[in-house]
C-alpha positions in Angstrom: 31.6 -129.0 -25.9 31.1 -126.8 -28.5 29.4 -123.3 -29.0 27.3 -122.4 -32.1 28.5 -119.5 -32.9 26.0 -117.8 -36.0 25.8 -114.5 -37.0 22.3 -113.4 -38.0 22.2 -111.3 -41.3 20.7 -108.2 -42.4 17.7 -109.6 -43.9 16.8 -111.8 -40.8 16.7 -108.5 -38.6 14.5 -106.4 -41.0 12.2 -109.3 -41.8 12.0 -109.9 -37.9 11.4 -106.1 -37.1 8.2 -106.1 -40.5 6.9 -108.4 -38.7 6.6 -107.3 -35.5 6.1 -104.2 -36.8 3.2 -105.2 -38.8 1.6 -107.3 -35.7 1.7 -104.1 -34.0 -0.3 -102.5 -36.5 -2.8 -105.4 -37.0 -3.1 -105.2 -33.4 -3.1 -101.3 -33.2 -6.5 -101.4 -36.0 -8.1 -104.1 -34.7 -8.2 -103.8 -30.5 -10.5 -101.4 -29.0 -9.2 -101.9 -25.2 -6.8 -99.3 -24.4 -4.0 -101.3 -22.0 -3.8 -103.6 -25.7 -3.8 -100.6 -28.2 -0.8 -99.4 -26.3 1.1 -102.5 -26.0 1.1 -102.7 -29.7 2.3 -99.3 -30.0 5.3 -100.5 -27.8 5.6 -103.7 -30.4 5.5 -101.1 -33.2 8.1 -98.8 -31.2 10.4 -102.1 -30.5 10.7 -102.8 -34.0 12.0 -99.3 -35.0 14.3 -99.8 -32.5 15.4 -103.2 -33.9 16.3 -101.3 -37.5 18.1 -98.3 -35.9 20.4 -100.7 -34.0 20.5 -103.6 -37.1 21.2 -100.5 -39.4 24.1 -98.7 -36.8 25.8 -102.5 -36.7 25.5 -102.4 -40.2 26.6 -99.4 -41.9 27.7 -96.6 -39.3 29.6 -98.7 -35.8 29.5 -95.6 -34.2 26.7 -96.4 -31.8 24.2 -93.7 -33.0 21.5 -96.0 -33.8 22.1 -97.7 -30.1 21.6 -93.6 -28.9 18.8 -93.5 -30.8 17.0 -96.6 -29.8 17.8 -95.9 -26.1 16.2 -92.4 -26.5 13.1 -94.2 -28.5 12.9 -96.4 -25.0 12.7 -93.3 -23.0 10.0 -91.9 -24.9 8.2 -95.3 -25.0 8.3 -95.0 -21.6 7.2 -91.6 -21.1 4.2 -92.5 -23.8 3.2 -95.6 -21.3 3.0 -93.4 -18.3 0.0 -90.7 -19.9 -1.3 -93.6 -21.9 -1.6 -95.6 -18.5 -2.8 -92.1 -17.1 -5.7 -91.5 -19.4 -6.8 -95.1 -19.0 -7.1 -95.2 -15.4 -9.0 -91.9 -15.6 -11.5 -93.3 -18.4 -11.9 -96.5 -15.8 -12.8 -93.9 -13.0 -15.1 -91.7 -15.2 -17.1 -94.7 -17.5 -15.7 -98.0 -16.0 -14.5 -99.2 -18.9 -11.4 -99.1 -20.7 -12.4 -99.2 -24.4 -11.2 -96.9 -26.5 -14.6 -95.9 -28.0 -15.5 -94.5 -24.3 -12.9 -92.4 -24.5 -14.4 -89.7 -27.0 -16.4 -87.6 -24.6 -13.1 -86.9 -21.7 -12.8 -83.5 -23.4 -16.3 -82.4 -21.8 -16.8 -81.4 -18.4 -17.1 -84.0 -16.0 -16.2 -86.9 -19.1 -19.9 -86.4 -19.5 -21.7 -85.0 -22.7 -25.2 -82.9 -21.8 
């Protein structure tokens, strides 16, 4: 039984990471709910990732784009939690979770006089 054993190049990895990267920002223009505005944020965010770690294996081997990339996943993560936040507390004020609701939180109440 054999194994394929294929390296992926340079070239694969950065056209993998424009694309998703530029799926996220289709998506990040073009969605007005706020759950699907932030998952492409996250897209966009995994495909920075994806360079620091293709460019570390690439030029550096000393594991600071893996450092990098694991500190980009924390603040992902720490992005998700208020953007999660401010969604649930547009749902409670407007019941709705478009983003165009969301311009009149700043006011008292979420409610303009």
């Amino acid at each position: 039984m054999s194994t394929l054993n294929a390296s992926i190049g340079m070239n694969e990895v950065l056209t993998l990471s424009a694309f998703l990267f530029s799926i996220g920002l289709y998506g990040l223009f073009t969605r007005r709910g706020i759950i699907a505005i932030l998952m492409c944020i996250e897209l966009m965010l995994n495909a920075v990732n994806l360079n620091l770690i293709a460019f570390d294996r690439l030029y550096v081997h000393d594991g600071a784009g893996q450092v990098m990339a694991l500190f980009s996943i924390a603040v992902a993560a720490a992005e998700i939690a208020v953007g999660l936040a401010l969604a649930i507390n547009l749902f409670r004020l407007r019941a709705a979770t478009n983003a165009d609701e969301a311009d009149g939180l700043h006011e008292p109440n979420g409610f303009r006089n």
